[in-house]
C-alpha positions in Angstrom: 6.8 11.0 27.1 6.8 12.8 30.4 9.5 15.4 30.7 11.2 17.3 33.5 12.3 20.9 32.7 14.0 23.5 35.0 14.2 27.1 35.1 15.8 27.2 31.7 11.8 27.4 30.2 11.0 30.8 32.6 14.2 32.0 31.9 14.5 31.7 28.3 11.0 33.4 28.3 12.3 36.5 30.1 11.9 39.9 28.3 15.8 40.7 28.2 16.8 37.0 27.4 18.8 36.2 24.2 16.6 36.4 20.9 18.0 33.0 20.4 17.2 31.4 23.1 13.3 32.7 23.0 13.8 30.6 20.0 14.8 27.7 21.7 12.3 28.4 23.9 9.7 28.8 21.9 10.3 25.5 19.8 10.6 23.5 22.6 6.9 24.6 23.7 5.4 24.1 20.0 6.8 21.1 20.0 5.3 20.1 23.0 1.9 21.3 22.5 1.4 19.5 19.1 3.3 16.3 21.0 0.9 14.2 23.0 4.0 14.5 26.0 3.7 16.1 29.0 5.8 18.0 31.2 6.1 17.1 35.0 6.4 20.1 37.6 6.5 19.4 41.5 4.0 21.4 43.1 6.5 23.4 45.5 10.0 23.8 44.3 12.1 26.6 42.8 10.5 26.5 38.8 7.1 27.0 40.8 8.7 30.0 42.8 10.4 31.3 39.6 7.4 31.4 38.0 5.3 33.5 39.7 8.1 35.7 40.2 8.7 36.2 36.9 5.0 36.9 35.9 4.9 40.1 38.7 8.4 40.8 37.8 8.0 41.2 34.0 4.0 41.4 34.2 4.4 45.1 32.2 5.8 43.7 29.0 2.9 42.5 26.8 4.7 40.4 24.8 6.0 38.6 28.2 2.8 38.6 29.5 1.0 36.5 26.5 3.7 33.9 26.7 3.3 33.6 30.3 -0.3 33.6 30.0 0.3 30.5 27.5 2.4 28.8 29.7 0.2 29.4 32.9 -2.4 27.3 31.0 0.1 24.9 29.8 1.5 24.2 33.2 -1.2 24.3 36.0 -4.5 24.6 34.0 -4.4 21.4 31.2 -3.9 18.3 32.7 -3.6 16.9 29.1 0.0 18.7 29.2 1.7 18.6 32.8 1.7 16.5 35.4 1.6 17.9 39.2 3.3 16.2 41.6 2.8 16.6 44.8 5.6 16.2 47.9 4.3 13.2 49.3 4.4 11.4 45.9 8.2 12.4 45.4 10.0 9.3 45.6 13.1 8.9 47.4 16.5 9.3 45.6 18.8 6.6 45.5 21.9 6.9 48.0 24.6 7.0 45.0 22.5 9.2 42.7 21.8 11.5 45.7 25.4 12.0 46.7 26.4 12.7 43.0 23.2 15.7 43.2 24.2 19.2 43.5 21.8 20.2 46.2 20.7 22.9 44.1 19.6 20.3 41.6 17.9 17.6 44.0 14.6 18.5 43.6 15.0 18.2 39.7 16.3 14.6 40.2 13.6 13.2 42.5 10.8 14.6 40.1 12.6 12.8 37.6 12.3 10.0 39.4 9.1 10.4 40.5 8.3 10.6 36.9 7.4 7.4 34.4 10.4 8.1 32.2 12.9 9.9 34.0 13.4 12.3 31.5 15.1 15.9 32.2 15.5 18.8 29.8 18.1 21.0 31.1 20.9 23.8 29.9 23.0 23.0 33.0 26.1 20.8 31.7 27.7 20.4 35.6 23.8 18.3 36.4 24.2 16.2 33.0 28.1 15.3 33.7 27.7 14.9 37.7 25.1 12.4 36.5 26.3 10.6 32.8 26.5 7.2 34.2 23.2 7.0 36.1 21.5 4.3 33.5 17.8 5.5 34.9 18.2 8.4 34.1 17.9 10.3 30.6 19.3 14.0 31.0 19.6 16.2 27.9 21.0 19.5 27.2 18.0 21.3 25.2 20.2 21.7 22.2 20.6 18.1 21.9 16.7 17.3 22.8 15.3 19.8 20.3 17.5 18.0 17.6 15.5 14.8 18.2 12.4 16.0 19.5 11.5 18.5 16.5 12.4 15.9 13.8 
């Protein structure tokens, strides 16, 4: 399965985020490492930006810093987990789908499309509801992907 995640995986990583979400967080990426799925990440975009800001940002916690260090590997050094997708390979939306996007969320949806199984991992309810009826599309809250994905 190739998956599309935003900047719900940095975040949830994030020294001062909830204990239960590092949880989430932290299941989700176990899960994924055992799983022979990978995640897909466009080369340029926000998560990209977020997370190099968050490794100088929070760089001085150690526990931070081995997750990170995890998830650097992950994400741009193991081609056996993520897929890089590069601008000029980012297909073009649909006109319907791209009027329903938030334009804070359009780069999500066109990796997701640019993606084999259109598959999105989000937390962000206003993306999944703007975009219920889209039948190409699979987009799940985490809660309700973990439920499936760990079992």
């Amino acid at each position: 399965m190739e998956i599309v995640v935003n900047e719900w995986l940095l975040d949830y990583m994030r020294p001062d985020s909830e204990d239960s979400d590092k949880i989430k967080v932290s299941k989700f990426v176990n899960a994924w490492v055992e799983k022979c799925d990978k995640v897909v990440i466009r080369r340029t975009c926000q998560f990209t930006s977020k997370f190099y800001h968050h490794m100088k940002k929070f760089g001085w916690d150690i526990d931070f810093k081995k997750r990170f260090t995890k998830l650097d590997h992950l994400l741009f050094r193991n081609s056996d987990k993520t897929i890089i997708v590069e601008e000029f390979d980012i297909k073009k939306l649909p006109k319907e789908i791209e009027e329903k996007t938030p334009l804070d969320d359009k780069y999500l949806i066109e990796l997701a499309y640019s993606s084999r199984d259109k598959t999105i991992v989000t937390t962000d309810q206003r993306l999944k509801k703007k975009l219920h009826d889209d039948v190409d599309l699979k987009i799940y809250l985490l809660e309700e992907f973990l439920g499936g994905y760990l079992s």
